[in-house]
Structures are given as C-alpha cells and as structure tokens.
C-alpha positions in Angstrom: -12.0 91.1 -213.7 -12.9 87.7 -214.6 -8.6 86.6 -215.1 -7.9 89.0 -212.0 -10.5 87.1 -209.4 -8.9 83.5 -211.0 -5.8 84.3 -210.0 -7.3 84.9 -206.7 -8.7 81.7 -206.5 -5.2 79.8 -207.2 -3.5 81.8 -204.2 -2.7 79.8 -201.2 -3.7 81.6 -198.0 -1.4 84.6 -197.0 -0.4 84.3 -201.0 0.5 87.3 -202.8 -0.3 88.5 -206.0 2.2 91.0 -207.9 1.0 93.0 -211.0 2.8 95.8 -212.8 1.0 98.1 -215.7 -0.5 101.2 -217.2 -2.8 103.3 -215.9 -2.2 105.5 -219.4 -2.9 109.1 -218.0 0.5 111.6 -217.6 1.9 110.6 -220.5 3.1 114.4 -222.3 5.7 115.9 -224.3 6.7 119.3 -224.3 6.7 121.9 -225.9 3.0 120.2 -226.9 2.6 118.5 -229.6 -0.6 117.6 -231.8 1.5 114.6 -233.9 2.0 113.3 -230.1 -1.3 113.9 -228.6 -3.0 112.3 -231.9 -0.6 109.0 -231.2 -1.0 108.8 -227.6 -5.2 108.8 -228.5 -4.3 105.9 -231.4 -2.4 103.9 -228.9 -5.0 103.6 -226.4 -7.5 103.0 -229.7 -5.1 100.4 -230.5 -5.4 98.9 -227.3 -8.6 98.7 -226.7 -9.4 97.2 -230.4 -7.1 94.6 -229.2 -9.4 93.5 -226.2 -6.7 95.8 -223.9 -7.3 98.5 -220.9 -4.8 101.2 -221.1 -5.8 102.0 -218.0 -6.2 98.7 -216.4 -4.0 99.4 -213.6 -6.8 102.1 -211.9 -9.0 99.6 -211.8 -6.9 96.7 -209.9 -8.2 98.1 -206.6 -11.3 96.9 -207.2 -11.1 93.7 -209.0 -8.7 93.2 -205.5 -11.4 94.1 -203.2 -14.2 92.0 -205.3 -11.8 88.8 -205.3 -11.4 89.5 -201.5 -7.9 90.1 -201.4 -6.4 92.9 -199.3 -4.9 95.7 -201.3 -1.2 95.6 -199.5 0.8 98.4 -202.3 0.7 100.4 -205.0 3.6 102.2 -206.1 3.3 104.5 -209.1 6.7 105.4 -211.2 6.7 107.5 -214.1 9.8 108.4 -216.2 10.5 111.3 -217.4 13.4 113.4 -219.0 14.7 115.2 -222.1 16.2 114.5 -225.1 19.1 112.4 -223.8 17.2 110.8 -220.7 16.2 106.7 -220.6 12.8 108.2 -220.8 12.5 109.9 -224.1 15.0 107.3 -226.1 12.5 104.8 -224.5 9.2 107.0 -226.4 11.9 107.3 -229.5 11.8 103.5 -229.9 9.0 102.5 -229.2 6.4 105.6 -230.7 8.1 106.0 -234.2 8.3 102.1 -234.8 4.7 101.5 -233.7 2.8 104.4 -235.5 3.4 102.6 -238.7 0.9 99.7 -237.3 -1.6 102.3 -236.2 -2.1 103.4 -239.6 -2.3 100.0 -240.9 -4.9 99.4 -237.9 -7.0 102.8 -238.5 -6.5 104.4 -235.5 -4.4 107.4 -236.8 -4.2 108.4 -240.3 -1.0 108.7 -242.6 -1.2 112.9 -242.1 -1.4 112.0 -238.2 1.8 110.3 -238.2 3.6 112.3 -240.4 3.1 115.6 -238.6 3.8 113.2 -235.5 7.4 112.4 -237.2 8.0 116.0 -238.1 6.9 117.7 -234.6 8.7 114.6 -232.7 12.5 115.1 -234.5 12.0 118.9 -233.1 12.0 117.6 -230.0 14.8 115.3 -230.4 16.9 118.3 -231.0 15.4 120.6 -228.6 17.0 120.7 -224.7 14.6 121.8 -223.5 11.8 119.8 -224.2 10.7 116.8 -221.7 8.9 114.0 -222.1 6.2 111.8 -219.3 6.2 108.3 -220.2 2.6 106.5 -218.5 2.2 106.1 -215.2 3.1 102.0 -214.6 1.8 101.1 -211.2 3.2 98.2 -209.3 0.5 96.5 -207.7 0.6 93.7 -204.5 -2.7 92.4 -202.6 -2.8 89.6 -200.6 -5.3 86.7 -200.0 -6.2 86.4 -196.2 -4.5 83.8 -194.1 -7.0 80.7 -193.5 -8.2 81.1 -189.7 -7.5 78.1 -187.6 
C-alpha cells in the first residue's frame, strides 16, 4: 500500500499508472493432483516468507481508491492448455525447477515434491489432462487531471 500510494504521488495529473500481476487463485491441474496442490500451497508460503502477496493484484483496487486514483481497467488473462500448450510447458519449467528451493526454504517437504514429480510426469503424458496457470491481472488507474 505504502509503494502503491508513492507511485501515486510521482504521477503528473491525468498520469497513468500500469501494473500487471497475480491474484494466485485458478491455478489447477487436472486430473487433480496432491504433488500439485501441496506446491501451489509452498509457493504462495514461499512468497509470502519473502515479504510477497500472491494475491496482490485483488487488492490493487483499493490501494487505487486510497491513493485517489481512478480505477480505469482491469483485465484478467489466465492460460490454460494441455500437455503441449504454452501454458503447461510454462508450469513444466518453471514448477519442477523451483520445488527444489521450496524444500530448501521449508515450505514443502522432500516426500511433497517427490510425489509432486511423479503425479506431474503423468500428466505430461496424459492428453487429456489441462492445466490453469494464475490469474495475472493487468491493472491501469489514473490520477485526476489538476482543475484550472
């Protein structure tokens, strides 16, 4: 809030500011998986024992209104896709690299991300399963023109 309502304060009048991120709910794999659920829960633990908000974006709104900017638009996107699809090569490269560092952090344990590993190449080969990457919201709010 504190960063958001600076920013605010730099903006000319009739300035816009642009803000793109996570608000960290939809994110799913099927057929369900407990390896994934367990890592999406140690990535938002990860996060947050990092000083971040995986869910930051939900609460832009607000810190827009409190700054006294005008909310002008928020466009959600969410990828999603099998096996083959932008989306799930994206999870493959970024979920298997990263689980190794939420061990090392505590916030999943070695069994966690081995079953994790194991359930995730299933779905690698499977057609039919589908994977929901976060929403990412693109933000925009705009600081009132100066009145003459």
């Amino acid at each position: 809030r504190d960063v958001f309502a600076r920013l605010a304060r730099a903006l000319k009048p009739g300035g816009v500011i642009a803000i793109q991120d996570y608000n960290h709910e939809g994110i799913s794999l099927f057929p369900e998986s407990a390896g994934f659920r367990a890592v999406v829960r140690a990535t938002r633990a990860l996060y947050a024992s990092r000083g971040g908000d995986a869910f930051i974006a939900g609460r832009l709104h607000g810190f827009a209104r409190a700054a006294g900017l005008e909310v002008i638009d928020v466009h959600p996107t969410v990828m999603c896709g099998g096996p083959r699809s932008p989306a799930f090569r994206w999870a493959d490269a970024f979920f298997p690299f990263h689980t190794t560092g939420m061990v090392a952090a505590g916030v999943l344990s070695a069994a966690e991300r081995e079953l994790f590993l194991a359930e995730w190449e299933v779905r690698k080969r499977d057609p039919d399963a589908f994977f929901c990457s976060p929403i990412v919201l693109d933000f925009a709010a705009r600081k009132p023109a100066a009145h003459a």
